[in-house]
C-alpha positions, 0 to 999 in steps of 0.5 A: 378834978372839980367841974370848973377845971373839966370846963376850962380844958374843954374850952382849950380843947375846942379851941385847939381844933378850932385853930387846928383846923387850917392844917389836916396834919395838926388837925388829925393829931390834935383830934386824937390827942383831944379825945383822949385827954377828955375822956380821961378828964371825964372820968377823974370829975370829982364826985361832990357837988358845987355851988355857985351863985347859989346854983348846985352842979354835980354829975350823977353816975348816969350823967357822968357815964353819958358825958364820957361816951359822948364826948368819945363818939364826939372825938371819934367825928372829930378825927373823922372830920380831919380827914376831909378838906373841909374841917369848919365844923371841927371846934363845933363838935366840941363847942356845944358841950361847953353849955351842955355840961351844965345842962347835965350838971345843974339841979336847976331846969330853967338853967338847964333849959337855956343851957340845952337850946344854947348848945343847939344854937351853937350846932346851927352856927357849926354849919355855917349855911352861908357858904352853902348859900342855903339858910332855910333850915337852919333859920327854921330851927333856929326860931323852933328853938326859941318857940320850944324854950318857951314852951317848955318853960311855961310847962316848968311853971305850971309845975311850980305853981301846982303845990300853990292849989294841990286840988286843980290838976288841970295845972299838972295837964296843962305842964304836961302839954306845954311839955309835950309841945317843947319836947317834940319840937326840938326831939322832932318828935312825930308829928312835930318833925318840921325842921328834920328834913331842912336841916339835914339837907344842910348839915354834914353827916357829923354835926348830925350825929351830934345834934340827934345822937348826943344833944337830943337826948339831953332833953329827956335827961332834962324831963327826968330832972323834972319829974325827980323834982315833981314825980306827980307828972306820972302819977297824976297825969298822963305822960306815959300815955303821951310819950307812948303815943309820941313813941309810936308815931315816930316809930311808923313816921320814920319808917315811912320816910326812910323808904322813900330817901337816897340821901344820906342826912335825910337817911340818918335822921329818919332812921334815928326817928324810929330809934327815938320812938323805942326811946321813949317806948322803953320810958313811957312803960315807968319801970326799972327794967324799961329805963335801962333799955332806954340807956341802952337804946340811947346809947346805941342810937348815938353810936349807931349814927356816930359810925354812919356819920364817921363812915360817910365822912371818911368814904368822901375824903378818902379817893382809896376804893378799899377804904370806900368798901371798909367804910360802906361795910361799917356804915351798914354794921352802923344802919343794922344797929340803928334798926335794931337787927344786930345781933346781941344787945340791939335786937334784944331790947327791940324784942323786948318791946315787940313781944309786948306789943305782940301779946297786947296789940298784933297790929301794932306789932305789925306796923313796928315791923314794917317800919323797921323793914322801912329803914331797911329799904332806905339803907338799900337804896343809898347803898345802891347809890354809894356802889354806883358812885364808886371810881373804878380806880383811885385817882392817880396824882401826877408827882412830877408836874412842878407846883406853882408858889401860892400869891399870899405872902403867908402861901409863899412862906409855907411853900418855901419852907416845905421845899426846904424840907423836902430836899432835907428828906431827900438827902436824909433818904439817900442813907436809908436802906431802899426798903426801909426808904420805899416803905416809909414813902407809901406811908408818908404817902397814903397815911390817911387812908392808913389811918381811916382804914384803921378808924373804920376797922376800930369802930367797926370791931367795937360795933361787933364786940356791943352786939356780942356781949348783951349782959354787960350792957344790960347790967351796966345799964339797970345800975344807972337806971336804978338811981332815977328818982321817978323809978324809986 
């Protein structure tokens, strides 16, 4: 399957949800459908390379393996989002991979660059901060996103024109610090952490996960690209330095901040904060061994908030008490993985790094500690809020008051049509055993909390199955970081 046959069904699928939306059913069931169908299409890309317009597009194996876990995770926020009443955002979940395939499938950064910031700006439409009344944040990001383009630009050219005079390095300084300043803008690195809080007030729990699980990374594969193109940013500059000194800053920062929230946007993305400081930790070391933790840092990063988001998103669409203890039970399997205390996978690479820093720099290792036991505090507090808003029962419907017809003639044709159904379904019922009849009734009944409760528990067992089995991951992981060009 060639790249430009993968781009038109996932323009398709979007659109499916997009439209999809107005119905919970058909948008449940097209969520689903969708997800898989993508991911098997991702999977059968072509591995050759393409040209157009004079530009190469082609997926590399780590591109591609990422492609597919994100658009999963994305399907999964999807179906998520279905259970709700208010699905806006359902086609914005998928429409900001449309541009960020290209992105990771271009050999070209400035296209790559416009790509990448393109698809942000999509995720700031998803809001729709409108009906909210509240613009402040996104307004924000959007003119950080402008800012940060140009900056990472202007660092592209120096690049271009260091082989110009090979003898003035300060080109190569001044690339790395227009870099830094693009980077951390829009990966919110400490201390260009602006438009955090902002836009996590306004965003649903889902476009977050989105945006700092699965767009955010896409900028460090962008740096990988230019480093490939130019490895003299590591060997005669110091951008291993920087990314160190961004990693650590983000690492206490987002500690310091989770102690201090009860709010669950605001939770995600402080606490992913400090999974984007051992990010760029594990790649500032400029090794093998430190690129693969960082896939697996990044991978668990964008699960570890795909499971809270899903979590929380169903909790709040779903009145079941059941289902709001399963969801609060995989929310914290989610926030446990995102710290880095599960055991397996997640506290392995987070050991990997503390015993560095213990070995190097005690006090260092000491701060680390105390930020992650930061995250922890904060995900304390919100599940103490979560316990204290819980119904003490589910709130009980009254079947028999009559349903008045809708205004709209559209509202009529529907209610009409689904009275004719009904009476064909009590009919068609009188033949059915009174079992089989009671049993299909409490399905057709609560089927949504049937089938949340069986997302949660599926997402919730995949959590503990990564936790449990480190050396797939590991090894998986040292083959794709393998292939890296500055590794090599």
């Amino acid at each position: 399957m060639s790249l430009s046959v993968f781009i038109l069904i996932l323009v398709a699928a979007a659109l499916t949800l997009h439209v999809a939306r107005y119905w919970r059913p058909l948008a449940f069931v097209a969520s689903a459908a969708t997800t898989v169908i993508l991911v098997w299409a991702a999977q059968n890309i072509g591995a050759g390379t393409s040209e157009i317009f004079g530009m190469h597009f082609g997926l590399q194996p780590l591109a591609r393996d990422y492609l597919i876990v994100a658009l999963a995770l994305s399907g999964i926020l999807a179906i998520a989002t279905s259970f709700g009443d208010v699905r806006r955002g359902l086609g914005f979940l998928l429409w900001s991979w449309v541009v960020w395939l290209v992105a990771l499938a271009i050999d070209d950064f400035v296209i790559g660059v416009f790509a990448w910031v393109s698809g942000l700006a999509i995720i700031v439409i998803a809001m729709e901060p409108r009906h909210a009344q509240r613009t402040g944040g996104a307004a924000y990001f959007l003119v950080l996103i402008v800012i940060a383009a140009g900056l990472l630009l202007i660092g592209h050219r120096f690049v271009q024109l260091f082989p110009l005079t090979p003898d003035r390095i300060t080109l190569l300084d001044s690339a790395v610090l227009f870099l830094a300043w693009g980077l951390g803008l829009l990966l919110a690195i400490a201390p260009f952490i602006l438009w955090l809080g902002p836009m996590a007030d306004e965003t649903p729990p889902p476009i977050i996960a989105v945006l700092l699980g699965l767009g955010q990374p896409l900028g460090l594969w962008l740096l990988y690209l230019l480093i490939g193109q130019s490895p003299r940013l590591l060997e005669q500059t110091d951008l291993n330095v920087t990314l160190m000194i961004g990693g650590l800053g983000s690492i206490f920062i987002g500690g310091l901040l989770c102690v201090f929230e009860r709010r669950v946007g605001r939770l995600m993305s402080y606490a992913g904060l400090l999974a984007l400081g051992f990010i760029l930790i594990d790649l500032a070391r400029g090794t093998l061994e430190g690129a693969a933790f960082a896939v697996i840092e990044i991978f668990a990063r964008a699960l570890s908030l795909c499971v809270m988001a899903a979590s929380v998103t169903i909790a709040r669409a779903i009145p079941n008490r059941w289902v709001k203890y399963l969801a609060l039970g995989v929310f914290l399997l989610g926030g446990l993985n995102l710290v880095g205390l599960g055991l397996g996978v997640a506290l392995a690479t987070r050991w990997n790094v503390l015993l560095d820093f213990e070995a190097t720099d005690r006090r260092i290792f000491i701060l680390i500690l105390l930020a992650m036991l930061g995250v922890l505090i904060g995900l304390a507090r919100y599940v103490l809020t979560w316990l204290e808003t819980l119904p003490a029962q589910a709130p009980a419907q009254d079947a028999l008051a009559p349903t008045p017809p809708p205004e709209s003639i559209s509202g009529r044709i529907r209610f009409r049509l689904r009275g004719a159904w009904l009476a064909w379904r009590a009919r068609a019922g009188q033949r059915v055993p009174a079992a089989v009849r009671y049993t299909a009734g409490g399905i057709a009944e609560h089927w949504r909390a049937l089938f949340a409760g069986i997302l949660l528990s599926a997402l919730g067992a995949f959590l503990l199955w990564y936790s449990v089995s480190p050396n797939l991951w590991l090894q998986r992981a040292l083959e794709t970081a393998a292939q890296l060009a500055f590794i090599r």
